[in-house]
C-alpha positions in Angstrom: -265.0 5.5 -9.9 -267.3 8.5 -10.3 -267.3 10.7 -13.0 -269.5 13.9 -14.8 -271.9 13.3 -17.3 -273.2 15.7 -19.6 -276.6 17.2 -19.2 -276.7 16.9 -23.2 -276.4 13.7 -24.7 -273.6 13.1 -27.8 -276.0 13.3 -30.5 -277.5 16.7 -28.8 -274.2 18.3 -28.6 -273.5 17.4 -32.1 -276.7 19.6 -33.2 -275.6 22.4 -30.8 -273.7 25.6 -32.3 -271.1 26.8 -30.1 -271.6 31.0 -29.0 -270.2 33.4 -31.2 -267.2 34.1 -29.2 -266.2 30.0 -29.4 -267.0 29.8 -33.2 -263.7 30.6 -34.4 -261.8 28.5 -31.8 -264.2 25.6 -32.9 -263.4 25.9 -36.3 -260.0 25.9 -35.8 -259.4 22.5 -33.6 -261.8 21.1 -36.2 -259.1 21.4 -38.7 -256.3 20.5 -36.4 -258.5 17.5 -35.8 -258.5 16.9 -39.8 -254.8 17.9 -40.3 -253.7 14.9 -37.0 -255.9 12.4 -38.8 -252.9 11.5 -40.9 -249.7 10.3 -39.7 -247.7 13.3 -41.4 -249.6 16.1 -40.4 -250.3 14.7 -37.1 -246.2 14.2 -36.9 -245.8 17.8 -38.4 -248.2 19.3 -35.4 -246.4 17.7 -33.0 -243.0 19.6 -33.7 -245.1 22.6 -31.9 -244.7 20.7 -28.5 -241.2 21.9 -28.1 -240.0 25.7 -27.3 -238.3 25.6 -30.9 -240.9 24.0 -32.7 -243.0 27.4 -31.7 -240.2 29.9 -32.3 -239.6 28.2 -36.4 -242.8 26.3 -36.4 -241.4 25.4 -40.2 -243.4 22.3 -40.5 -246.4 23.2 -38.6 -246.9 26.2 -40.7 -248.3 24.5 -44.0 -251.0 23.5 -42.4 -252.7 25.9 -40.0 -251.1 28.6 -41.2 -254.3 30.2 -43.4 -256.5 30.0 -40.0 -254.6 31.9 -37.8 -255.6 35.7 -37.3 -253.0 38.1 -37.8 -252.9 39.4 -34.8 -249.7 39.4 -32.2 -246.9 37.2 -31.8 -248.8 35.8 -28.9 -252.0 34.9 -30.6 -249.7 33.1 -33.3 -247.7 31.2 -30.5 -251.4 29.9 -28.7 -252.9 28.5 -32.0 -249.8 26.9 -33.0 -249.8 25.2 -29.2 -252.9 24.2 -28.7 -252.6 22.7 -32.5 -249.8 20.7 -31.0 -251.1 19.5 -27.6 -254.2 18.4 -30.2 -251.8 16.5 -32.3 -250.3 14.8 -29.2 -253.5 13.4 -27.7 -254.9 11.9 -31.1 -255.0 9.3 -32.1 -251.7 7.9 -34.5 -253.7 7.3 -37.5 -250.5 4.7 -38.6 -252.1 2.5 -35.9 -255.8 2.6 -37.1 -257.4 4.2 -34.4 -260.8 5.6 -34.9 -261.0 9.2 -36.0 -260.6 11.7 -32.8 -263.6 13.6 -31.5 -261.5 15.5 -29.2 -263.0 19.0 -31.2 -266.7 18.0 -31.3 -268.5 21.2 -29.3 -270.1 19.9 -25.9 -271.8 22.9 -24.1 -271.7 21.6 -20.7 -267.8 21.3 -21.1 -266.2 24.0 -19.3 -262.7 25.6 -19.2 -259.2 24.4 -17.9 -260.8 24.4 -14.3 -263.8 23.1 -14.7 -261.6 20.2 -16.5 -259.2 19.9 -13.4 -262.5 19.7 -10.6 -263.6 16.4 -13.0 -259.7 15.2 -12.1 -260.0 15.4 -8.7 -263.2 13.9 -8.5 -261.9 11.4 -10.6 -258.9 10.6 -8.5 -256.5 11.6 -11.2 -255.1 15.1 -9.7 -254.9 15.7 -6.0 -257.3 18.4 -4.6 -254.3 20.7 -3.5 -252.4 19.7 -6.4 -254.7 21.5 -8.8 -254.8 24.5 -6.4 -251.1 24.6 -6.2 -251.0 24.4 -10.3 -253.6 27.1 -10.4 -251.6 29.3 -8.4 -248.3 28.5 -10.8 -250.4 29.3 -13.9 -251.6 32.5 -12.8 -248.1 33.6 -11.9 -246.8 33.3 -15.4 -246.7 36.9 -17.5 -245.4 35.0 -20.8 -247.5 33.0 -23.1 -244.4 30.4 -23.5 -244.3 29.9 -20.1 -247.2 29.1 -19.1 -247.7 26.7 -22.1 -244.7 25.0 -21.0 -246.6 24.5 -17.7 -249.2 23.1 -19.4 -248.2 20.8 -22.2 -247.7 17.8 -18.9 -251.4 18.7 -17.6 -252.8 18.6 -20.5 -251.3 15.2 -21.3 -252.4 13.7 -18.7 -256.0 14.9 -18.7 -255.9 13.5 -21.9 -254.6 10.3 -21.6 -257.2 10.2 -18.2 -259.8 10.6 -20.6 -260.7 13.7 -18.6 -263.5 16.1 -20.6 -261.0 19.0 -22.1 -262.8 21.7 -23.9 -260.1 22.1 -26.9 -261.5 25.7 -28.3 -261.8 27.1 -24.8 -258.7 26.3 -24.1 -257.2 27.6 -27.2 -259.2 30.8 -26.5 -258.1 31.6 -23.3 -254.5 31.6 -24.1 -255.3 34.0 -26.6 -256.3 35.9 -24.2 -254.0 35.4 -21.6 -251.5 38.2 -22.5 -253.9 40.6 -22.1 -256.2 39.7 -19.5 -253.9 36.7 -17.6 -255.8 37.7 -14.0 -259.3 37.2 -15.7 -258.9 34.0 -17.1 -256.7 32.6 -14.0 -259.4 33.8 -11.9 -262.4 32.3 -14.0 -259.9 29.0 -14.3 -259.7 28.8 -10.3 -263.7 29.7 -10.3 -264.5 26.8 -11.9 -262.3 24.9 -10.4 -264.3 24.9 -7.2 -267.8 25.5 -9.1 -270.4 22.9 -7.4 -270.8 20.0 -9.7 -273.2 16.5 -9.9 -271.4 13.4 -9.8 -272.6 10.3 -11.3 -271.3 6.8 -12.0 -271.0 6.7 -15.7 -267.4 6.8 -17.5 -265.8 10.2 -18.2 -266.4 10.3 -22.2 -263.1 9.9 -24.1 -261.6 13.0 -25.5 -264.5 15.1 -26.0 -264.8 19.0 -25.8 
């Protein structure tokens, strides 16, 4: 099965500083990232995956709660989500898997579209399909509802071992309340962006 490699090799995108506007974002899934490496925290994140656990995000609170600008409701609601669809996807540290990666910044990793073109090429999503989810995504004027679109497609990237760009995911829903059109529209861009294909294995949750 084909797949995208990176232009950059692992240890180069290591080395590599995300842009200014992805620094914060970066920092933050880095923490997330250190927060899932143990079982309660991981547990604690994971709360955030229901429509309640956002609303009295009790137990997710302690732990991200110093990194989150105080901005509006919305930007609180996005941090705490992403946080959660993190938590979901790492690895249960109660089973001794290695440490996650899943936050390490790749600069050839693009956004939620450029991440659904590698699933079709893949043979994980359905060319139409993606189109079709686009097209839901865009639709949605509230934060919660379009996360509750999400949380499934994400998983399943995820558990595809699909390259997901965590902080540029966790940016654009913080901007989605404001400029939803601009980031469906860059989403659906990349979505259909030209791409090389090679045979080597998608890389396991890497962003």
């Amino acid at each position: 099965m084909s797949a995208i490699t990176p232009h950059a090799s692992p240890d180069a995108a290591a080395t590599t500083d995300p842009p200014s506007w992805l620094k914060w974002p970066t920092a933050y899934m880095d923490h997330v990232a250190d927060v899932s490496s143990t079982p309660g925290g991981r547990s604690d994140l994971c709360t955030g995956l229901s429509p309640s656990g956002l609303t009295e995000p009790w137990r997710m609170l302690p732990h991200v709660r110093a990194r989150i600008p105080r901005y509006a409701p919305d930007t609180k609601i996005a941090y705490l989500a992403v946080a959660a669809m993190f938590a979901a996807q790492a690895p249960n540290p109660t089973t001794g898997s290695a440490p996650t990666t899943a936050t390490a910044y790749h600069p050839d990793h693009g956004n939620l579209g450029w991440s659904l073109a590698r699933a079709v090429h893949a043979g994980v999503l359905r060319p139409e399909g993606t189109t079709e989810l686009l097209q839901r995504l865009a639709r949605q004027r509230k934060l919660p509802s379009l996360i509750r679109l999400l949380q499934p497609v994400i998983g399943r990237l995820a558990d595809e071992h699909i390259p997901l760009s965590w902080p540029r995911l966790l940016r654009d829903l913080t901007r989605w309340p404001r400029f939803r059109t601009d980031v469906a529209d860059e989403w659906m861009y990349s979505r259909y962006a030209p791409f090389t294909m090679t045979d080597d294995p998608v890389e396991e949750h890497t962003a």
